[in-house]
C-alpha positions as CSV (number, residue, x, y, z in Angstrom):
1,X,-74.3,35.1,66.1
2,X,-76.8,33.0,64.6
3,X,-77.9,29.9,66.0
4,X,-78.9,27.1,62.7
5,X,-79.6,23.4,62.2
6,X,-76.9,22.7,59.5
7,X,-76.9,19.3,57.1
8,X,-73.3,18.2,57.3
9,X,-72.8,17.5,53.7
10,X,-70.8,14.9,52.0
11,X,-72.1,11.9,53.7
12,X,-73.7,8.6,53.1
13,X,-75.1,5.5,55.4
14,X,-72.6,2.6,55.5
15,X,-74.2,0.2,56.8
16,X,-71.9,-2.6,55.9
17,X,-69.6,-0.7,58.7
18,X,-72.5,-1.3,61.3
19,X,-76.2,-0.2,62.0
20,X,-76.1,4.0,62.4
21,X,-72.5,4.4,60.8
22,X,-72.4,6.7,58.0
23,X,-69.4,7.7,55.8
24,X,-68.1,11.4,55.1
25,X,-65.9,12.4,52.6
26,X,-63.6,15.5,53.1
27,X,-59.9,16.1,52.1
28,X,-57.1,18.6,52.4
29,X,-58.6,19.5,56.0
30,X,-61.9,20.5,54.2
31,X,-64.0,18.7,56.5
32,X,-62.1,18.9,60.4
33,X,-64.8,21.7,61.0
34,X,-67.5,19.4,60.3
35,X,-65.9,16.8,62.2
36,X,-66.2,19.2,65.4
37,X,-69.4,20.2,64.6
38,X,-70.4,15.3,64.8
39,X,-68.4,15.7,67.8
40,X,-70.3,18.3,69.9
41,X,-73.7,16.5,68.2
42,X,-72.9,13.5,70.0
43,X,-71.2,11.7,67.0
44,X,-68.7,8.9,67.8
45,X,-65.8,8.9,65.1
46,X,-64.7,5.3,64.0
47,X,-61.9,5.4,61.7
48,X,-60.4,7.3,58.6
49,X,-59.6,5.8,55.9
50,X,-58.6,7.7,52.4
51,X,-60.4,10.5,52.1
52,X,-63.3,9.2,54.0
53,X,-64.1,9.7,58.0
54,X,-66.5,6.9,59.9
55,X,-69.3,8.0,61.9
56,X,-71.4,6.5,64.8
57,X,-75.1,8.3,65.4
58,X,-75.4,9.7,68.6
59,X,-76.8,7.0,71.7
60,X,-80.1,7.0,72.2
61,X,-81.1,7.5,68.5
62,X,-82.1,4.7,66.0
63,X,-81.2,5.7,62.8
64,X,-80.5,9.0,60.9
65,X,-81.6,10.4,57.6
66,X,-79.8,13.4,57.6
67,X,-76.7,14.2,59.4
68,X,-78.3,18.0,61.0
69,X,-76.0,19.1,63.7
70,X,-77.2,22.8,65.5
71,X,-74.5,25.5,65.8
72,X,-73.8,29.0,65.7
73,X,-72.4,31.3,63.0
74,X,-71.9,34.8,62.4
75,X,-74.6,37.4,60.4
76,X,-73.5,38.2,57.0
77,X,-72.4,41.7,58.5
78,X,-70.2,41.2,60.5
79,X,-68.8,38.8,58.5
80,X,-68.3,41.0,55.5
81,X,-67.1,43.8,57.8
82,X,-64.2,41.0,59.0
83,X,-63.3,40.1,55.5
84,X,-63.4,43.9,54.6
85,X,-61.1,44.5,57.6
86,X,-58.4,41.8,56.3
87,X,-58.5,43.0,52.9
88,X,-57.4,46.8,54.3
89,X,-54.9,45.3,56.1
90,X,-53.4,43.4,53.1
91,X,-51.4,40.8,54.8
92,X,-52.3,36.8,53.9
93,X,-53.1,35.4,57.5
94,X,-55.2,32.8,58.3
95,X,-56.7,31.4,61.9
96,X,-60.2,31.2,63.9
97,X,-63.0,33.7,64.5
98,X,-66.4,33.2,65.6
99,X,-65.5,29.9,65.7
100,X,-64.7,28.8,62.2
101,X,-61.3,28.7,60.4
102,X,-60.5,31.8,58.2
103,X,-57.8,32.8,55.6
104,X,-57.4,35.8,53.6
105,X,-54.7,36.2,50.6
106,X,-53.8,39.3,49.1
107,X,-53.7,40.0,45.2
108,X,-51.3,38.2,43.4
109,X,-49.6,39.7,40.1
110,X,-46.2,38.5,39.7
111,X,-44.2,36.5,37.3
112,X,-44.3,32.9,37.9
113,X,-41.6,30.6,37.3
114,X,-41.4,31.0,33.1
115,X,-41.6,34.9,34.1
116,X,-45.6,35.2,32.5
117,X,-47.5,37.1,34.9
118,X,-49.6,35.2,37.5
119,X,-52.4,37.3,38.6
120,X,-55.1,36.3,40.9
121,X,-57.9,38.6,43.0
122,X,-57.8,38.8,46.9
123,X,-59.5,36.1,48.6
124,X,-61.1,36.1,51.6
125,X,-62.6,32.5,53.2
126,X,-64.5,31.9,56.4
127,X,-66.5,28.3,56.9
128,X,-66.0,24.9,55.9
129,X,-68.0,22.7,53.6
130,X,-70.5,22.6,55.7
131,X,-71.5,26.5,56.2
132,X,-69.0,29.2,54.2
133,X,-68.6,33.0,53.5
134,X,-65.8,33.5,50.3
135,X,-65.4,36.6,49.2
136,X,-63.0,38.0,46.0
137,X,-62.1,41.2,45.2
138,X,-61.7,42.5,41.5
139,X,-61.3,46.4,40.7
140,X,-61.1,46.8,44.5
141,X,-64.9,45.6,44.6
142,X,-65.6,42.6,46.4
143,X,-68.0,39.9,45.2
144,X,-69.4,37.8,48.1
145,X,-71.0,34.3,48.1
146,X,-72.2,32.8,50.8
147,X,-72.9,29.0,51.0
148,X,-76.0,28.5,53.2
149,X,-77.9,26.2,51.1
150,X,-76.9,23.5,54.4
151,X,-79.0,25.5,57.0
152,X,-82.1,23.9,57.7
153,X,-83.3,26.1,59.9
154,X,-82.9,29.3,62.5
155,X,-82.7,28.3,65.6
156,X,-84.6,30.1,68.4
């Protein structure tokens, strides 16, 4: 595992919510990971509303510029030996592992509804919007992106 400094992303100050509140968006269960990673950093949720969640800094600090909370993910290895392990198996499943939420589909090519076919590559997912590994599989070679562009730093 790797330790990081991660900008939670999606966020703005709302500071006509209170001094130190700032406002994420996130829906569809995009951002609950995020909202565990405020949590453990001290963050006090306020209130959802729509699409948005309410934050409180942490006590003890003024004012923030950046939301950076410090967690730990997995290496790219052993993450793409994971998703390579789900796609052998071939059954859609979904859950937690090293600590983030996960889902893998298998391929898709069947006739939808009009009876066209739908087709659609596997799909592998671990992460959230804050830190994410996808992976899609086309000719039974995967193509991998990883979302890191959040980590501000490795963390000793």
């Amino acid at each position: 595992m790797r330790k990081v400094r991660l900008i939670v992303p999606f966020g703005e100050k709302a500071p006509r919510h209170g001094t130190g509140v700032w406002r994420f968006w996130g829906v569809d269960g995009k951002f609950a990971e995020s909202e565990r990673l405020l949590l453990d950093a001290g963050w006090t949720h306020i209130k959802r509303w729509r699409e948005y969640t309410y934050w409180q800094i942490p006590k003890g600090l003024t004012s923030v510029e950046v939301p950076i909370v410090s967690t730990e993910i997995p290496d790219r290895q052993t993450v793409r030996q994971f998703g390579q392990k789900l796609h052998a198996a071939g059954t859609a499943i979904s859950g937690r592992q090293y600590g983030w939420p996960y889902l893998y589909r298998p391929e898709i090519n069947e006739p939808d509804y009009d009876g066209r076919m739908y087709q659609a590559p596997a799909y592998f997912e671990i992460g959230d919007m804050a830190w994410s590994v996808v992976a899609r599989w086309t000719d039974s070679a995967a193509q991998w992106n990883d979302l890191e562009s959040n980590i501000m730093a490795e963390v000793a």
